[in-house]
N, C-alpha and C positions, 0 to 999 in steps of 0.2 A: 504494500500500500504506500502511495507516493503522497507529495502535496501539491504536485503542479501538474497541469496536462500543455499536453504541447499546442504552442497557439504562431503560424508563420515558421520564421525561424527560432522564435523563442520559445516563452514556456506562458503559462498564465497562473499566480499561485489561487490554491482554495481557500478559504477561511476553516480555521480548525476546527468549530463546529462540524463543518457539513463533514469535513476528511473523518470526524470519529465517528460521525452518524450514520453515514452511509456505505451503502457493500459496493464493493470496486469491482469492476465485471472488466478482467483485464485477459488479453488471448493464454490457451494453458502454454505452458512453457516446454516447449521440444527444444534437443540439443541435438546437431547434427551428430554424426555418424561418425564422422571425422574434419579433418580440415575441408574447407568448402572448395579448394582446387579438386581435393581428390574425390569428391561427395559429386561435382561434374563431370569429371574425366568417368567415374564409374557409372553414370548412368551413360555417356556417350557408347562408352563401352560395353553394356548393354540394352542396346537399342530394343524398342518394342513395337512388333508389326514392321519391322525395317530392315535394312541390312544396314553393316554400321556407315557411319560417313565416308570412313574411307573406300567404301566398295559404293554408296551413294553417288559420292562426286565421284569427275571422271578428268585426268589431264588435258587441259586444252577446255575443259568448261568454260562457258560464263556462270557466274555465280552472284546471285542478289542474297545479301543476309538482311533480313527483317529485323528492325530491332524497335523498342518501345520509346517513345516519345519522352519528352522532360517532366511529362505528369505522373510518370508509371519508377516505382524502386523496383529491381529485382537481380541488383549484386552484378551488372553488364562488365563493369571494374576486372572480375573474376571470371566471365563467362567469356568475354569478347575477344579476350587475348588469348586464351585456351582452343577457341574455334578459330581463330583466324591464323593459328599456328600450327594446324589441323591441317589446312586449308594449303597453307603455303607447305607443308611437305608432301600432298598429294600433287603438286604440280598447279595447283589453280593461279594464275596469274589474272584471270580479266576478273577483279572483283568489284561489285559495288554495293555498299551498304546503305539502306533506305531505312528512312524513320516512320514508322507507323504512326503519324498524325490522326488520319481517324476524323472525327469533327473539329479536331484543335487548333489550335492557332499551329503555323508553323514552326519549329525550333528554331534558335535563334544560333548563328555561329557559335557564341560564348559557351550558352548552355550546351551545343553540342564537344565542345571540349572540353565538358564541364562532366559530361557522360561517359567519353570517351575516350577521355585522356589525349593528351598534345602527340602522345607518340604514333595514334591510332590517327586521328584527325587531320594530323599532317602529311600521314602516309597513307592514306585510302580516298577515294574519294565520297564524300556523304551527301545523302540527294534528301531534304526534308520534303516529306510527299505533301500536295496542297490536291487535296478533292476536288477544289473549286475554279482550278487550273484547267479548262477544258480540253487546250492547246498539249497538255501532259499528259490527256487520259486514253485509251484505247478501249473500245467495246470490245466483249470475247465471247456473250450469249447472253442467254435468259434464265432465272433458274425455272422449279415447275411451280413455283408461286409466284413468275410473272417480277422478280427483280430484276433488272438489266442490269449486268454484270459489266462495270465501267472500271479498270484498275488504269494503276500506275505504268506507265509505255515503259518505263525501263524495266519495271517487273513480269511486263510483257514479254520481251526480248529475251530473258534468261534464259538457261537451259536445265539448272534448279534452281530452288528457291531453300534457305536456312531462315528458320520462324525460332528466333529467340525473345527471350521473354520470360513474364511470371505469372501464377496461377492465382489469382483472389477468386471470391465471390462475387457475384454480376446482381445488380437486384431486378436485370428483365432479360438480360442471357443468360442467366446461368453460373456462367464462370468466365473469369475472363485468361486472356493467354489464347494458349492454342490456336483454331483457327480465328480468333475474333482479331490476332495478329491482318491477317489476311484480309480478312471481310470485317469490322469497316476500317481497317489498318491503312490498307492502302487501296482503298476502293473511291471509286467518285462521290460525290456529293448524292447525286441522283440515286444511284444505288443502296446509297446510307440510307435515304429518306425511306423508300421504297423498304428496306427490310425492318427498319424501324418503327414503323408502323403496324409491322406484323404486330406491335404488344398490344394491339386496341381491337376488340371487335367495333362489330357494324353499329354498334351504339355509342361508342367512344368510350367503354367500360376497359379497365385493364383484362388482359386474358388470365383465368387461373394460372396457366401452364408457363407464363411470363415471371420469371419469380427467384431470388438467389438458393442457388444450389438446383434448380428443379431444371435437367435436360432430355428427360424424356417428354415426347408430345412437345417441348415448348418452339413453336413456330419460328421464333425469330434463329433460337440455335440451328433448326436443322433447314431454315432455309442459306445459314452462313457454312454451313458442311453440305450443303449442295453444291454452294459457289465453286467450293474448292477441285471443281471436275476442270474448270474453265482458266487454273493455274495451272503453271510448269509443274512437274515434281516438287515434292517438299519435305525437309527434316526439321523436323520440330527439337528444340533445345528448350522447356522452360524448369525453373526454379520454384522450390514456394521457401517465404523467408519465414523465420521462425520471432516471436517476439521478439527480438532485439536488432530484429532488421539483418540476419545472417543467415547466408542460403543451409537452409537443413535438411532439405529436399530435392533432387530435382528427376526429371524424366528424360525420355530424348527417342528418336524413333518417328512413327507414321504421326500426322500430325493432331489425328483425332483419335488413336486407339491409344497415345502414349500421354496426350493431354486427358482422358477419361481415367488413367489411373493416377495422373499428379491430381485428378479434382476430388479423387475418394482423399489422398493423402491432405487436399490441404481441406476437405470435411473435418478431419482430427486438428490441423493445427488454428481454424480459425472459427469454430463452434465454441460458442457459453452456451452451458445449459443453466438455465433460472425455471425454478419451481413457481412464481408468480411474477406478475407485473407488477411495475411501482408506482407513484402516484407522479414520483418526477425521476426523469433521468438526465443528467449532466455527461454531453459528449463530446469530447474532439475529433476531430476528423483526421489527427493525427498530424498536424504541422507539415509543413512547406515538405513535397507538392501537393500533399493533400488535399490543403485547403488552400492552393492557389487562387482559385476562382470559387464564385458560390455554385455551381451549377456539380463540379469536382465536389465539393463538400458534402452535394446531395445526398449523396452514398451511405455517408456515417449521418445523417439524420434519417434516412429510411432506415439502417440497422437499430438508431436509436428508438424508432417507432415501435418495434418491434419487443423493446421491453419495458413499454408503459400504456397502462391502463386507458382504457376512452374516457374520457373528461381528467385527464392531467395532464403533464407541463413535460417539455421537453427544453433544457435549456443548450445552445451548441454554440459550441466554440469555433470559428474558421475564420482566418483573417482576411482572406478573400482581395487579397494585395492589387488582385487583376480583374478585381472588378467581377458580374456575372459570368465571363466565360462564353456568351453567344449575345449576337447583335441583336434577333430575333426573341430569344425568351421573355422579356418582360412586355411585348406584345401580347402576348397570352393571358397577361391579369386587367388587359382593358378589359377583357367580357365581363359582365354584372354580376354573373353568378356560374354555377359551374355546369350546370344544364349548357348553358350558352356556349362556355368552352368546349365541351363534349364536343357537341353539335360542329362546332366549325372547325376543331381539330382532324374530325375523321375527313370533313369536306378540303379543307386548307391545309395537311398538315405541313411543319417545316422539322428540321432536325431541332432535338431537346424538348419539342411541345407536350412532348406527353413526359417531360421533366416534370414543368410546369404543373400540367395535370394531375400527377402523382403528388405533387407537393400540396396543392390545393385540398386534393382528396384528405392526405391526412390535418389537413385544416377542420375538418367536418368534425373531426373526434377529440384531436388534441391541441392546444396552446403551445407557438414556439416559439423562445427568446430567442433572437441571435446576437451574439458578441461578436463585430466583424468591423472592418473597414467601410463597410458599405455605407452612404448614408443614409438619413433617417427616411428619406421619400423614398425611395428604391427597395429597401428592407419592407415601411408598410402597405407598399404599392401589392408586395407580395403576399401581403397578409398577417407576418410575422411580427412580432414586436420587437425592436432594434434597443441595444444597449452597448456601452462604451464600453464597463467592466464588468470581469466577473460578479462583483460586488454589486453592482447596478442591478445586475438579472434578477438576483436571490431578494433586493429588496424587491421586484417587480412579482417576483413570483408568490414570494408571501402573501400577498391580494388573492389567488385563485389556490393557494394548496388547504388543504384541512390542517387542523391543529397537531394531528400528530398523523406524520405522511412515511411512506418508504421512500428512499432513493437510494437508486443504480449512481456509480460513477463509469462509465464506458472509454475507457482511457485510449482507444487506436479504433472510433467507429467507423472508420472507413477499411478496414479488415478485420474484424472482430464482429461475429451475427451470432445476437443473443437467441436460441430457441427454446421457447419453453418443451420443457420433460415431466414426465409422471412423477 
């Protein structure tokens, strides 16, 4: 049990009340196997559904390595120079490595030597994928629920593809890593929208089967492992990091049979089980990149939903340095009501609107402070109630809690999903 959670790049402290009051719902604690070099090399070395890399690639390839964006942690420090050293004693010379942007802004130079170390950055060439770049994108087909499959032209051109990365919990794919590397990694805008939408039936209602950890039946996952017929070949490399941010895990292999058994692995490492809901839960999203942007933070407030009661308080921490994260999202809270948005989401939708929606829904049940950078108009445009300090929320929230209340502390909610157990 700590007295600070992390807020940006620093920390935010608690007041010692709430720290002795309340139960700390923090990830359980796994300890890799061994050093995290050799905890990759051996799952490289036992690939699953694959043959290993070296008999993958072939001399004289082109070779695109996928890697995750400046939002995503998952130990690259460790994995990237292991594969790319892989790589150059198979013969590979034509290499290029692409940044799985996805909906995000693009990487910026800095950040990307910031990922990938000067020695890497200087010596490969780094392409940050833009969706929105149409001039970049190549069509390759259709899937059979009608996405239009628009990737990245250089990812086009390969002759494989390496899908590096790390395995969290998705709160409407599933899990993220594996092929979500791929589809909406390095896919077009248009194509994003289109699979993104799978999480909405014809009434603008979320789909059951849309859901963190839930990849059977869920529309949006298996229309993103259809895509994958309309890529080059692919080895998947990802990691799951264990509490303290150190690969304890990882997988490697076909990239959807070897990504299904890193998502049983990181079931164990990023499940809380809690016996009841509280009346408040206080959560971070886990500090810089987590809670870069508000839309990034969403994550650990949808985890924090998850372990509190209907009619109580969720108070979240994310300093949100970068503002909402999309141009478009807080168009969605002009509608009056949330009929209204249903209705024009399914007609209009654009990427993040069923953020939005998601976010509003749990407005219906529970109150949510935010402690962020954001201002005060922006915060209650969204519905939320906006606060400076920690200290500011807890006096806000005493208004709406009962005299003697439970509270969770949710110390990493944007990897850490509390589910309740028997």
């Amino acid at each position: 049990m700590g007295t600070t959670l992390k807020y940006g790049r620093g920390v935010v402290g608690l007041t010692a009340g709430v720290v002795r009051s309340s139960q700390w719902l923090s990830l359980p604690g796994f300890a890799a196997a061994g050093p995290e070099e050799r905890v990759v090399r051996q799952a490289m070395e036992n690939p699953i559904g694959s043959s290993p890399l070296e008999r993958f690639v072939q001399p004289g390839e082109k070779v695109g390595v996928i890697v995750p964006d400046h939002t995503r942690k998952w130990g690259g420090d460790i994995v990237l120079p292991i594969v790319l050293e892989k790589l150059k004693s198979q013969g590979i010379t034509d290499l290029l490595i692409i940044i799985a942007s996805g909906t995000h802004r693009p990487t910026t130079q800095d950040e990307i030597l910031g990922m990938v170390g000067k020695s890497i950055g200087n010596r490969y060439p780094i392409c940050p994928h833009d969706g929105k770049d149409e001039k970049e994108l190549e069509w390759v087909g259709m899937t059979k629920r009608g996405t239009p499959v628009w990737i990245n032209k250089r990812i086009a051109e390969v002759d494989k593809i390496l899908a590096l990365g790390g395995i969290l919990y998705h709160y409407f794919a599933g899990f993220g890593g594996g092929p979500k590397l791929m589809m909406p990694g390095v896919a077009g805008w248009q194509s994003i929208e289109k699979n993104h939408l799978l999480t909405l039936d014809e009434s603008g209602n979320f789909r059951p089967q849309c859901g963190d950890g839930i990849l059977d039946g869920n529309p949006v996952y298996e229309d993103i492992v259809d895509s994958l017929r309309f890529f080059k070949p692919a080895f998947l490399l990802n990691t799951i990091l264990n509490d303290r941010g150190r690969i304890a895990a990882a997988v490697a292999g076909d990239v959807v049979l070897a990504h299904l058994k890193g998502c049983e692995i990181a079931k164990k490492m990023y499940t809380i089980p809690i016996r009841e809901k509280a009346d408040l839960v206080v959560v971070s999203a886990g500090g810089y990149p987590k809670d870069s942007t508000f839309i990034q933070s969403h994550k650990a407030i949808q985890h924090a939903f998850y372990a509190v009661r209907e009619g109580g308080l969720i108070i979240a921490l994310a300093e949100c340095a970068e503002g909402i994260g999309s141009p478009t999202f807080m168009e969605w809270f002009e509608y009056p009501d949330l009929e209204t948005m249903k209705c024009n989401l399914v007609k209009h939708y654009s990427i993040n609107g069923h953020t939005a929606l998601s976010l509003r829904n749990k407005l219906q049940k529970v109150k949510i402070i935010l402690v962020s950078e954001l201002d005060f108009v922006t915060v209650k445009k969204m519905g939320l109630i906006p606060a400076n300090t920690f200290e500011e929320a807890m006096a806000v929230a005493g208004d709406f809690l009962p005299r003697h209340y439970k509270t969770y502390i949710l110390e990493d909610g944007s990897a850490g999903v509390p589910k309740m157990v028997d």
